[in-house]
C-alpha positions in Angstrom: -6.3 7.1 22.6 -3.4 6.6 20.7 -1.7 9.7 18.9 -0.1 10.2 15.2 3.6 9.9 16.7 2.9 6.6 18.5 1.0 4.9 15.2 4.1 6.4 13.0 6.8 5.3 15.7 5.4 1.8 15.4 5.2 1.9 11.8 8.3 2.9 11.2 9.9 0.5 13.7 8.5 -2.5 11.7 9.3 -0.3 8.1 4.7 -1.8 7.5 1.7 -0.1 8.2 -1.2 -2.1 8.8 -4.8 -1.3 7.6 -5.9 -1.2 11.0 -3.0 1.8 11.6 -4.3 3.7 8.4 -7.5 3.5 9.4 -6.2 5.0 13.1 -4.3 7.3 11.2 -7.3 8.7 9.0 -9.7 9.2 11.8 -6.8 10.9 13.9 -5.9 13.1 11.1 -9.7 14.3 10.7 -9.0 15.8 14.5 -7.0 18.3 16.2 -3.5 17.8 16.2 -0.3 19.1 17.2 3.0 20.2 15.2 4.8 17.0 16.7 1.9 14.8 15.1 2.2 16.8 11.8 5.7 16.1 11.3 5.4 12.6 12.3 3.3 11.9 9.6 5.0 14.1 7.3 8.3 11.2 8.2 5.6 8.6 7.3 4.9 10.1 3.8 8.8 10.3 3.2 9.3 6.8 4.8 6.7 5.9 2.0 8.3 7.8 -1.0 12.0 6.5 -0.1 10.3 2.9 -0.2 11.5 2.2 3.4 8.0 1.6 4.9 5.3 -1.1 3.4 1.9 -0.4 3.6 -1.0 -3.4 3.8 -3.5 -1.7 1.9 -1.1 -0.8 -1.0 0.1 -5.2 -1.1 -3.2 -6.2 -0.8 -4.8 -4.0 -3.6 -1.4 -4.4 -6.1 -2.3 -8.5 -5.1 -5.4 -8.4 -6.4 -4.3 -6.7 -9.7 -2.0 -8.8 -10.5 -4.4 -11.8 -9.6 -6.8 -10.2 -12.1 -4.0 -9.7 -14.6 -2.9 -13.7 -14.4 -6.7 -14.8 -14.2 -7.5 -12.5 -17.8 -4.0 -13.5 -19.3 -4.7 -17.4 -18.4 -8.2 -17.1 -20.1 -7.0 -15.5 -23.0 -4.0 -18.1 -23.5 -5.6 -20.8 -24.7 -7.6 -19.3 -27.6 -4.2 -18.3 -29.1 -2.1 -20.9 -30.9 1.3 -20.4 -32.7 -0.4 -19.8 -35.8 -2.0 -16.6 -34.0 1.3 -15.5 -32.9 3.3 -16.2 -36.2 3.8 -13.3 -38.4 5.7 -15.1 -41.1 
């Protein structure tokens, strides 16, 4: 089985974490682990916070906001004219 440190090592190696290594990650962390492992994924939160490390999960869900976001503003749009938008 792979351990915390490996996952992290990789991660940060490649500055991404995939889904599929957060889902490792989750399942390892519900386990026993050592002090090594611990601070190994403390230096994945930090890689995180300093912006130095993507993670998957986090593109793929602020992708599908923004998709939403274009798909209400594009709806929306075409019911305005300049006359709505004119305050003079």
């Amino acid at each position: 089985m792979t351990s915390i440190r490996e996952i992290v090592s990789e991660a940060l190696a490649h500055q991404y974490l995939s889904i599929e290594a957060e889902e490792s990650l989750r399942q390892l962390m519900r386990g026993k682990y050592g002090p090594d492992d611990f601070e190994a994924f403390m230096a994945l939160q930090r890689a995180f916070l300093s912006g130095s490390l993507r993670q998957e999960s986090r593109e793929r869900l602020l992708g599908q906001q923004n998709f939403t976001i274009a798909a209400v503003a594009d709806s929306i749009a075409p019911a305005c004219t300049a006359r709505d938008l004119s305050y003079a």
